[in-house]
Each structure stands twice: as structure tokens, then as C-alpha cells.
N, C-alpha and C positions, 0 to 999 in steps of 0.2 A: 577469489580475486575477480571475477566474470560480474557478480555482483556488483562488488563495488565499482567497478570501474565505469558499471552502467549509470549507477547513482552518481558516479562525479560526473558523466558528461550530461547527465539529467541537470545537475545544479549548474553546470556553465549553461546549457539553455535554456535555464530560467523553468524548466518541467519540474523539479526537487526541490524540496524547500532546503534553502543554504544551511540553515544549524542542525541539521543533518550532520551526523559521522557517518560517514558512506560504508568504511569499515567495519564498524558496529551493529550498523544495522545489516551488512552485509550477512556477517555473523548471524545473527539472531534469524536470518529467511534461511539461511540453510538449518543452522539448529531446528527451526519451528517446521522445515519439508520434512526432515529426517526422522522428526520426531512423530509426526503425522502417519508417515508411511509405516514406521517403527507401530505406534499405538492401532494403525488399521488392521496391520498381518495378524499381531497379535489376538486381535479382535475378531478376524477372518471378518473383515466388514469395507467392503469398497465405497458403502456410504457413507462410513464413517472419515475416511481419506478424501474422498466428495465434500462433506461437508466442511472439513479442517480447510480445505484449500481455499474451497469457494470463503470461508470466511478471511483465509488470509489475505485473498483480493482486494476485500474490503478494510481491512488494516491497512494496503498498500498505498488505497486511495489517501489515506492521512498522510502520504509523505508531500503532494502536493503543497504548491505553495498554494495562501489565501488568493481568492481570487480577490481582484478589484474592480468594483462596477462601481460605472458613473452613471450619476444622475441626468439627465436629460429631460427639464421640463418639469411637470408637475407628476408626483406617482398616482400609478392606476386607481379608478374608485374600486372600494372593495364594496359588496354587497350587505346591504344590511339588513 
């Protein structure tokens, strides 16, 4: 529930992308911790629970919404 309820107040301030099911994916961050921690003991490997997370971070970053950048002017010259 702690989950989700972060991801809905992430989508009211515009930090979550809206077609998110906060539910859902609530779901899936615990399955995917538990399952992490679960695969590391088994493994006796703290790197391996190291690395499961640090990658989960990076899946997290995809719940963001696009950003939008405006143009301002002409874009930078690139080097040729």
C-alpha cells in the first residue's frame, strides 16, 4: 500500500507518468525487492542484491514522465 500511495501522489505532482497503475506497479517493486533479496541469500552474494537494486533504480527512472524542452533560439553547433 506505501508503494502505491507514493506513486499516486507522484502522478498528482506531475513527478509519475499518469497511465501508470500505481497499484500494479506497486506490486511488481515489492515482487521484484523480494525476489532480489530471495535470489541474493540463496546465492550468499550481497552483490548480487547490489546489483538487482542498483538496476531496479534504473527501471524506476522509466516511471517519470517525458520531459519537455523548449526550443529557445537556434540549437547549438555540433562539431564537425
Amino acid at each position: 500500500d506505501g508503494f502505491a500511495e507514493v506513486l499516486q501522489r507522484g502522478q498528482k505532482e506531475g513527478s509519475v507518468r499518469r497511465d501508470l497503475d500505481p497499484r500494479q506497479a506497486a506490486t511488481f517493486l515489492v515482487a521484484a525487492i523480494e525476489g532480489s533479496y530471495g535470489l541474493a541469500k540463496s546465492a550468499q552474494s550481497p552483490a548480487m542484491l547490489r546489483a538487482n537494486l542498483e538496476f531496479l533504480v534504473e527501471l524506476l527512472k522509466c516511471l517519470r514522465p517525458a520531459r519537455k524542452t523548449r526550443r529557445v533560439g537556434r540549437a547549438p553547433k555540433r562539431d564537425r
